[in-house]
N, C-alpha and C positions, 0 to 999 in steps of 0.2 A: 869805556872806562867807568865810566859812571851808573850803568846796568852791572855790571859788575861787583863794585861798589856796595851795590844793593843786594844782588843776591848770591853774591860769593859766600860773606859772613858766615848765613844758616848755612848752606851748602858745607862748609868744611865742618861744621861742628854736628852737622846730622853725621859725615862719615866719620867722623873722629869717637861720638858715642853711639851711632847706630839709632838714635832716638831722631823720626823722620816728621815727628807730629810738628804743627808750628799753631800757638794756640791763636784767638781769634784776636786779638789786640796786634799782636804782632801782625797777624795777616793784612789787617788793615792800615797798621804802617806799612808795611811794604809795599803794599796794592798803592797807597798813596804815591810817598816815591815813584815805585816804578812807572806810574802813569803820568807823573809830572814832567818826570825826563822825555820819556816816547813821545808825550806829545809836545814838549819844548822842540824836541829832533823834528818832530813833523813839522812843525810851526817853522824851523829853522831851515828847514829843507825848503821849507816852500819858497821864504824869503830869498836863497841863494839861486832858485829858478827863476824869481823874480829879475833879481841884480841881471842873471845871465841873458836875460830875456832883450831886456833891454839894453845892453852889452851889443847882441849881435843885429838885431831887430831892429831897433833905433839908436843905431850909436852917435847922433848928433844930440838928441836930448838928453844921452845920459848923466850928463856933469850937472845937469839942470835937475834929474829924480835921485840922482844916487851921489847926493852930499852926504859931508861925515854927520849932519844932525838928522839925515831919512833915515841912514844905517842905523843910526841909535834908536832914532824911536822903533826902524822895524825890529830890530833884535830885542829890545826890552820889552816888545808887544809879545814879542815870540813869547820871552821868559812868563812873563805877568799871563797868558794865555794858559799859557801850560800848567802854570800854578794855579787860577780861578777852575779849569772844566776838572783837573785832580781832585781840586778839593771840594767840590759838588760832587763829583761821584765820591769821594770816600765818606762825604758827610751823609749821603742817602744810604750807603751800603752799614755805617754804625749806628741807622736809625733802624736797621733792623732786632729782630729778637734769635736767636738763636739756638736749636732744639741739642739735647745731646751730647756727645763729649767735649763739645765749642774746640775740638780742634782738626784740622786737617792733615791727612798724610802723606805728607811731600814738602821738600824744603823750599818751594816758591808757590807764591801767594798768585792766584788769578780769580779774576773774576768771578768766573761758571760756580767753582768750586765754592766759594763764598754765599751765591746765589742758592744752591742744592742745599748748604750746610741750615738754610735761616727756615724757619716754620711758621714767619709771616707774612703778608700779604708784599709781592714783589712789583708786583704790576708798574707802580711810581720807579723805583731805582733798575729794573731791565727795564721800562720806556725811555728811561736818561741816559741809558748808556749807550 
């Protein structure tokens, strides 16, 4: 739902006017978002392999790892995770300069595309990602 969310919006209004560009502010919200979620989801998946791990693995100490205040702190670690490594990649990808029409053609924002668009030095923000 939440990918969705994020790049349904441009999606229907690139088919609605045919105009497929998304300029470079936008890209970089988008690229935010959508990396905050994906890696909340990863962060959140990992956690739930965690619970399961211990679940079937050791199920005498699970009452002892997996109280309601482990849950929270792992799920809010999840969330807070997703949101600090987003916002380092989007704050290194807006430190760049950008040659040219500063826009992309396609209605979702990815990284590569962003990287090819800039005319300066990338070495820092692709070593981070």
């Amino acid at each position: 739902t939440s990918y969705s969310s994020i790049i349904l919006p441009r999606m229907l209004a690139s088919l609605l006017t045919g105009d497929r560009n998304i300029s470079v502010s936008d890209c970089i919200t988008q690229l935010h978002f959508f990396g905050f979620l994906a890696a909340t989801e990863c962060y959140l998946l990992a956690t739930m392999s965690y619970d399961r791990y211990l679940a079937i693995c050791k199920p005498l100490h699970y009452a002892i790892h997996m109280n309601g205040r482990n849950c929270l702190w792992l799920a809010s670690g999840s969330w807070i995770s997703g949101f600090l490594g987003s916002t380092m990649m989007t704050f290194l990808v807006s430190q760049l300069t950008f040659c040219g029409p500063n826009e992309i053609d396609h209605f979702f924002c990815d990284f590569t595309p962003m990287i090819k668009l800039s005319c300066s030095d990338i070495s820092l923000t692709w070593e981070a990602k």
